[in-house]
N, C-alpha and C positions, 0 to 999 in steps of 0.2 A: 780596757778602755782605749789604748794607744789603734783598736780597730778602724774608730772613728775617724782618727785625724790624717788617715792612710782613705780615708774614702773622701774626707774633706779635699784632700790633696789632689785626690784624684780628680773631681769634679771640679777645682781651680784649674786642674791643667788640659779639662776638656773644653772649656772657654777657648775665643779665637788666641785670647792673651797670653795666656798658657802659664803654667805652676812647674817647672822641669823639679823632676828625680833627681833626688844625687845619692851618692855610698856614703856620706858620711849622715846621710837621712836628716841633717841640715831645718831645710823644712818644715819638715814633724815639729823639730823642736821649736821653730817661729812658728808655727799653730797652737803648739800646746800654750805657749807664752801667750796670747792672745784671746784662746779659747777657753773656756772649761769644758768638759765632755757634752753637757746638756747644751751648750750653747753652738759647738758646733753640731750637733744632733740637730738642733732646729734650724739651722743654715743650713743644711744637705737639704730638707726641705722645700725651700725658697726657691723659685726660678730666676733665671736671671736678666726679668724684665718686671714693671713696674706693677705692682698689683696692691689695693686696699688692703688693709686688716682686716676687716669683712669676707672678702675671699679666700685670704691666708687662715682667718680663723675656721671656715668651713672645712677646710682641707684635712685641719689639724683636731679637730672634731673640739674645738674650744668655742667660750663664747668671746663674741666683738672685742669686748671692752677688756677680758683679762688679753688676748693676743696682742691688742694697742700697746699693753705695756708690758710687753715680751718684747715686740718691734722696737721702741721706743726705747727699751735699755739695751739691747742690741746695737742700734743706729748710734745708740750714746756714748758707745764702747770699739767702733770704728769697726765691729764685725759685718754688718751688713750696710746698701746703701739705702738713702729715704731722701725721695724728691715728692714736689708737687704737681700735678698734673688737672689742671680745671677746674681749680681748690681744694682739688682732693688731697692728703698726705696719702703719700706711697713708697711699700717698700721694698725690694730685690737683694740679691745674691749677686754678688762684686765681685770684679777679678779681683788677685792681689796688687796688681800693679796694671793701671791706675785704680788705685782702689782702696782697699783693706790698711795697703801700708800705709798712704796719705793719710788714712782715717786715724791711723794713731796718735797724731798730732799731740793731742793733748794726758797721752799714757806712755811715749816712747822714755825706754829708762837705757840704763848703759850697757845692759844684759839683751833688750831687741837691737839696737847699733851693732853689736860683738855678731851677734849672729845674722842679723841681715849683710851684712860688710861681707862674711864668710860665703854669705849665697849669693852676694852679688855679681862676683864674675859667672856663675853659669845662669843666674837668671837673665843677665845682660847678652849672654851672647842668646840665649834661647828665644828672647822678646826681638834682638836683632839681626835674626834668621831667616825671617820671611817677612814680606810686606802682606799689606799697605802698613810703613809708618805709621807708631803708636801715636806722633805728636807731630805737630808741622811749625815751622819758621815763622813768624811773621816780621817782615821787613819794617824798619823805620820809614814809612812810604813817605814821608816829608822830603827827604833827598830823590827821592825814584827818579829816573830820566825814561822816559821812552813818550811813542806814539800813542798806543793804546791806554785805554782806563782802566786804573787797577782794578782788577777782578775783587768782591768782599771778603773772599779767604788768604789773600792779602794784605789788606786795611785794618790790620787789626780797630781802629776808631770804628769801620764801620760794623764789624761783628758787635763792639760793645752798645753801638747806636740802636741794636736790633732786641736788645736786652732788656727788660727791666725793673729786676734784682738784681742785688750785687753783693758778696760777701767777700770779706780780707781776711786771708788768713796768713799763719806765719810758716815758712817756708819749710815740708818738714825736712829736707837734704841740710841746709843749712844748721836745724837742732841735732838733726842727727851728728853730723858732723861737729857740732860744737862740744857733744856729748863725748866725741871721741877723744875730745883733747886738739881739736882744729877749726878753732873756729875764724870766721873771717869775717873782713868790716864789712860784709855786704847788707843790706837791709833784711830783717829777719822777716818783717809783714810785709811780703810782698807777691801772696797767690791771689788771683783773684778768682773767685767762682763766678758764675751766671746763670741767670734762666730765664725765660720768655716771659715765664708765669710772675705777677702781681705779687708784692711780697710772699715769694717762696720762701724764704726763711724765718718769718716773723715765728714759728712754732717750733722750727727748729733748725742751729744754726752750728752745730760743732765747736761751739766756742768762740766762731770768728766775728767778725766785728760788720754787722750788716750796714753797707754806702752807700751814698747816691750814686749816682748817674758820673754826676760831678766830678767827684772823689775820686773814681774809679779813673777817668782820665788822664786825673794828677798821679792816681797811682801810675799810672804807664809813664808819663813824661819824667817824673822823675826816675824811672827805674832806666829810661833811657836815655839819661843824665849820668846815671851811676854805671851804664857800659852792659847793665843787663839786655838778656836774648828774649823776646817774646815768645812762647812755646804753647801754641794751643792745641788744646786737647777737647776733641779730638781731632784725629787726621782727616777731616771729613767737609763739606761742602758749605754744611749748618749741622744744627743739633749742637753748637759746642758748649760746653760746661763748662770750662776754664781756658784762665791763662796764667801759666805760669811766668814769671820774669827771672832766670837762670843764668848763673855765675859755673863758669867751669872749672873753678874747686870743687861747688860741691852738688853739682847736679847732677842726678843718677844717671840724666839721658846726656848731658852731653859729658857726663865721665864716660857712658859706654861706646860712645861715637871714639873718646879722643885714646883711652881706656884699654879700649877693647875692642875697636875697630867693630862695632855693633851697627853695621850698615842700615838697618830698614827699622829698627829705632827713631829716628828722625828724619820725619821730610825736610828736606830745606827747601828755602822759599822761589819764586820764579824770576828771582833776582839774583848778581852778582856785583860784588864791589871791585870798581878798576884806581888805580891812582894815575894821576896825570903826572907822567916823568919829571914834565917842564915844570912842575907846580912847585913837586914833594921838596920839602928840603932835609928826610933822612932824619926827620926825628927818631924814630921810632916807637912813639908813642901808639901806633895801630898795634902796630906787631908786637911788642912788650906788654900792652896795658888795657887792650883791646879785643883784639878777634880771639873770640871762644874757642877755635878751632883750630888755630897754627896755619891760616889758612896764607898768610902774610910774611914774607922773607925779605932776608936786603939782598938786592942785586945793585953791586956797582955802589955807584950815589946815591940812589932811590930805594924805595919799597916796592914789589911786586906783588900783586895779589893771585893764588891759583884757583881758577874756575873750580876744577873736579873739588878742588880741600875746602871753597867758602860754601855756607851755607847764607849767603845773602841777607844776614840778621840787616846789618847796616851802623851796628852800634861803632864802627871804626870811624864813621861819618864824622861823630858830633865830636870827639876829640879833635880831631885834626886841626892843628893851629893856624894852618893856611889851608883849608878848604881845598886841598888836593883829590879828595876822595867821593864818588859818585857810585850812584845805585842804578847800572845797567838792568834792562829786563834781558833775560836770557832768550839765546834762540829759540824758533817756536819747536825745532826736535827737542828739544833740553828740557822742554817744560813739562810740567806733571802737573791734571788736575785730580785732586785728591777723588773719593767714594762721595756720594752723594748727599750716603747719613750714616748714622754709626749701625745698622741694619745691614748697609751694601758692605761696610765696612767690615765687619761681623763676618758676612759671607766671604768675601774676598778672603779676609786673614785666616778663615779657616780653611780656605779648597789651596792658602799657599801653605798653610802648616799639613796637609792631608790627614786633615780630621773633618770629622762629624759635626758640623753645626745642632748643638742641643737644646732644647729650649726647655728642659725637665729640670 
């Protein structure tokens, strides 16, 4: 049986996202945990683009209605993905990361923690090994200074403006981490999913808690209130699906930025934060309690921010007791505009990993 989840394995690491080998076979053992034989047998299956139970049942030489609820306890079990697409439910073959792992939210026990923790340093350096970045920065654009108009992949309000469904879910870094024995006061419900389509979740919702429009805004302001990073997923123009709001105790991507020096992991945003010498009075509240990324040092009497280490979150902004701290747009060489959609994105990530883009 263990043939299976060495093919599973394999077709995870043929995606642009990639499932890396290791000798202590690691992996296998986060599939088996996950899988049963029959379940990943019907995941090798799956493509990994959005298709009906109608098509998947042809393939499978089953009728509609028993594959609906093959899919359906599949999707319910965070082995595969199921979105909406023109009212249709639909459903595909996920990387593991963004993907599969998230999907456990509501099955991680202390035994997948033990062993994802284990595969975390080579899954991290192997996700940030090549671009285009899995996830991208978005800025507190309320502080931004420049000439120009922020661009929508930017503005995180206006990705969410584009949106509308909206799901909350609770952070799985944070449970995980809590599971280990570390947990931290940051807010535990604080992902938010998205989609274009008219309640995309009313049928199904992984547990999370489906919000308005509204909601979903408070969920941002206060997440950046509480010093969290905006991280949308994905790295791309549109198409996004989420945003996560990330604390760097316990965030897989920016543990593998700070971690593990996992370069092409995360985009940061087209922004950078300066402090104004005359301003700062040397609190150190950016740099202590603040930037995710050690991006902020004391020089002298003041705080220093370095361009190359910030990633332009902005969340150092809304601390600062005197308003010393501004969200420069960076120069126009510095800047990066992400893939267009998660398609170009696709292609890209896989001609930088030198593989095979698959659609089987």
């Amino acid at each position: 049986m263990s043939d299976v989840y060495k093919r599973l394995a394999k077709k995870l690491d043929e995606l642009p996202q990639g499932f890396p080998k290791t000798e202590s076979g690691v992996e296998i053992k986060i599939l088996k945990k996950i899988f049963t034989p029959e379940d990943a047998e019907n995941a090798l299956k799956l493509r990994p683009y959005p298709e009906t139970a109608e098509i998947i049942a042809e393939r499978f030489g089953k009728e509609p209605s028993e594959m609906q609820e093959i899919l359906f306890s599949m999707a319910t079990k965070g082995q595969i993905g199921s979105t909406k697409m023109s009212g249709k439910r639909m459903f595909l073959f996920m990387p593991f990361v963004v993907g599969i792992y998230e999907f456990q939210i509501n099955r991680i026990d202390k035994e997948l923690v033990d062993l994802f923790e284990e595969y975390f340093p080579t899954l991290m350096r192997a996700l940030g090994s090549s671009g285009p970045a899995m996830a991208r920065v978005v800025p507190i654009n309320t502080e931004i200074k420049g000439e120009g108009e922020i661009v929508p992949y930017d503005d995180i309000r206006k990705v969410i403006e584009k949106a509308n469904s909206f799901i909350l879910n609770d952070c799985i870094c944070r449970k995980e981490k809590a599971l280990a024995g570390e947990q931290c006061d940051h807010t535990l419900k604080a992902c938010l999913g998205m989609s274009r389509e008219e309640n995309a979740y009313d049928d199904f919702s992984l547990g999370g808690e489906i919000i308005t429009k509204e909601k979903a805004l408070k969920v941002l302001a206060d997440s950046e209130e509480e010093g969290l990073v905006h991280n949308l997923f994905y790295n791309t123009l549109k198409g996004h699906i989420g945003v996560c709001n990330c604390c760097p105790c316990c965030c897989g991507v920016l543990r593998g930025v700070n971690e593990l020096g996992a370069e092409h992991i995360l985009a940061r945003s087209n922004y950078v934060a300066r402090i104004d010498a005359g301003i700062c009075t040397a609190c150190g509240i950016c740099a202590d309690e603040r930037c995710p990324v050690g991006a902020i040092e004391e020089s002298g009497d003041v705080y220093k921010v370095s361009p190359d280490r910030c990633v332009g979150c902005g969340v150092c902004i809304v601390a600062c007791p005197v308003e010393s701290i501004e969200l420069l747009e960076r120069p126009k060489d510095e800047q990066k505009t992400p893939p267009k959609n998660i398609i170009e994105w696709s292609i890209e990530r896989a001609n930088g990993r030198g593989i095979e883009l698959k659609l089987k």
